[in-house]
N, C-alpha and C positions, 0 to 999 in steps of 0.2 A: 319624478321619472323613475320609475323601475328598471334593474338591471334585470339583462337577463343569465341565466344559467352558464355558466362556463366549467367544461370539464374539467377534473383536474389534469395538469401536465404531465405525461407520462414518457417511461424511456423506453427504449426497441424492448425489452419482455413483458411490458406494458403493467411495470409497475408505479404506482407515481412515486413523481420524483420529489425530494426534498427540496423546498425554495432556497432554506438558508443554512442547513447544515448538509455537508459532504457525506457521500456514499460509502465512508466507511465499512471498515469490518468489526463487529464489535470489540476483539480483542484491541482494536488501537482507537476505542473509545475507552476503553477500559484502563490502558495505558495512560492515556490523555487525563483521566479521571485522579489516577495514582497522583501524576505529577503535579496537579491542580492543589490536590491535596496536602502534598509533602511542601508544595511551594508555603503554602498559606502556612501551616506549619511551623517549619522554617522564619518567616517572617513572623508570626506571634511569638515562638519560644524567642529571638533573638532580640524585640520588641520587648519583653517580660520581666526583665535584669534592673536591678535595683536600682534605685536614683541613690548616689551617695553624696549629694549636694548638699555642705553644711555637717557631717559627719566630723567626729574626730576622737580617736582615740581607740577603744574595743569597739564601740560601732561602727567605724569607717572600718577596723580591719574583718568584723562581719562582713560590712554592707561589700566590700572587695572579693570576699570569698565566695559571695554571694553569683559577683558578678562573674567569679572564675564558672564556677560552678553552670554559670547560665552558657558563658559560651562551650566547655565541656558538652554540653547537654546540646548544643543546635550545631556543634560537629558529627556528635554522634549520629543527629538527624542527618545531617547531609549526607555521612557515610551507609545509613541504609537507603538515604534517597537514591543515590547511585548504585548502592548494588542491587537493589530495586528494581532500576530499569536496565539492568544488566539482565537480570534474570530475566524480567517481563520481552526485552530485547530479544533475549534467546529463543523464548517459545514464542513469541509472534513471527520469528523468519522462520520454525520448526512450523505451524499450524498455519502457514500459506493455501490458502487453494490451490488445487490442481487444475483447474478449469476456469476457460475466460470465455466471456459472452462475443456472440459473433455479434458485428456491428451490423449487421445486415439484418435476419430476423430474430436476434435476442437469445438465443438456443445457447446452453449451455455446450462447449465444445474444449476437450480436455488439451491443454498446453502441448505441443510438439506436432499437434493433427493438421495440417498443411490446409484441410477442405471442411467447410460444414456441412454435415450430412444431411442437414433440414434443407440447405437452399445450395448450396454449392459455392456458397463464398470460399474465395480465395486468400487466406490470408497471406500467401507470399505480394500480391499487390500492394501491399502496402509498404513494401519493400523496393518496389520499384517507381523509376523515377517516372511521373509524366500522367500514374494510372491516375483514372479519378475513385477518389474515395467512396466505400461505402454503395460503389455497385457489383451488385454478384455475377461474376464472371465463372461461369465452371468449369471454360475450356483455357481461361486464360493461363499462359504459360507452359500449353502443352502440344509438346513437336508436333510435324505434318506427320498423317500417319497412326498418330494417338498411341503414345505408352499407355501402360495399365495407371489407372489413376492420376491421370494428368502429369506424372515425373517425367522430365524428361530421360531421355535415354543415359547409359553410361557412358560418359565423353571416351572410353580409349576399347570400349564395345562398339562393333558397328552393329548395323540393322537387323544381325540374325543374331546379335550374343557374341558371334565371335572376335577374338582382339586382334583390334587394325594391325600392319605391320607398320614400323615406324622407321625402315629404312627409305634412302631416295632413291 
C-alpha cells in the first residue's frame, strides 16, 4: 500500500517547523554547543589522572603529582567553563531580537506595538482575561467613540482633552 504525500508541518510564517529540535536562535545553540563541549572536557581531563595503584616510593610520589597536576588542569577548565558562559550569557541577552511574530498571520511586529499592522491582531488580548486566543480583533479594546489607534482615552482627560474636575 502506498502512502500518500503529506506536507511538511508548517508554523503562522509558513516556515516548517522542526519535529525534534526547538526554535532556537542560534546564538543559544551555540551556547548549548560550548557547554556540551566544555562538559565532555571536563569529564575526560578529570577521567585522565593517573592510576597510582601498587606505586611506591618516587613513583607513587610522581604518579601523586601527576594526579595534583590533573585536578589543577579540570579546575582550570571549569573556571573558563564558567566564565565562558558568563560572557556567552552577556551577549546572548545583549543580541535579543527586537521583534516577535504575530500569532495571528506570522508578520514580524517590533516589541512594545500594541497592533499588527498586517491583520490587526491585538496583542493586549492576551492580556485579558476570558479573550479567546489567536483571533484578530482590531477594534478590541477600543472605547465607544474610537481613539486614535484603538488606546483608550486618558482616564483623568475627558472626551475633548480637557481635565475632568475632581471636586464633589
Amino acid at each position: 500500500m502506498a502512502t500518500q504525500y503529506q506536507p511538511p508541518v508548517t508554523d503562522a510564517s509558513n516556515r516548517v517547523r522542526r519535529k525534534f529540535f526547538p526554535r532556537w536562535r542560534v546564538f543559544t545553540w551555540v551556547i548549548l554547543a560550548f557547554n556540551l563541549i566544555m562538559l565532555t572536557w571536563v569529564i575526560l581531563g578529570a577521567s585522565s589522572g593517573p592510576d597510582c595503584g601498587g606505586k611506591t616510593g618516587d613513583a607513587l610520589t610522581q604518579c601523586e603529582a601527576g594526579q595534583v597536576g590533573t585536578g589543577i588542569g579540570v579546575f582550570g577548565l571549569i573556571l573558563i567553563w564558567a566564565l565562558g558562559d558568563i560572557i556567552l550569557g552577556v551577549l546572548w541577552m545583549i543580541t535579543k531580537p527586537h521583534k516577535r511574530e504575530c500569532p495571528a498571520c506570522g508578520n514580524s511586529v517590533r516589541k512594545g506595538v500594541m497592533r499588527c499592522g498586517a491583520c490587526g491582531y491585538d496583542f493586549r488580548q492576551m492580556l485579558r482575561p476570558g479573550a479567546p486566543p489567536g483571533e484578530a480583533t482590531p477594534t478590541a479594546g477600543a472605547p465607544p467613540g474610537g481613539a486614535q489607534r484603538g488606546w483608550p482615552e486618558h482616564p483623568a482627560k475627558g472626551k475633548h482633552g480637557k481635565h475632568r474636575s475632581h471636586s464633589s
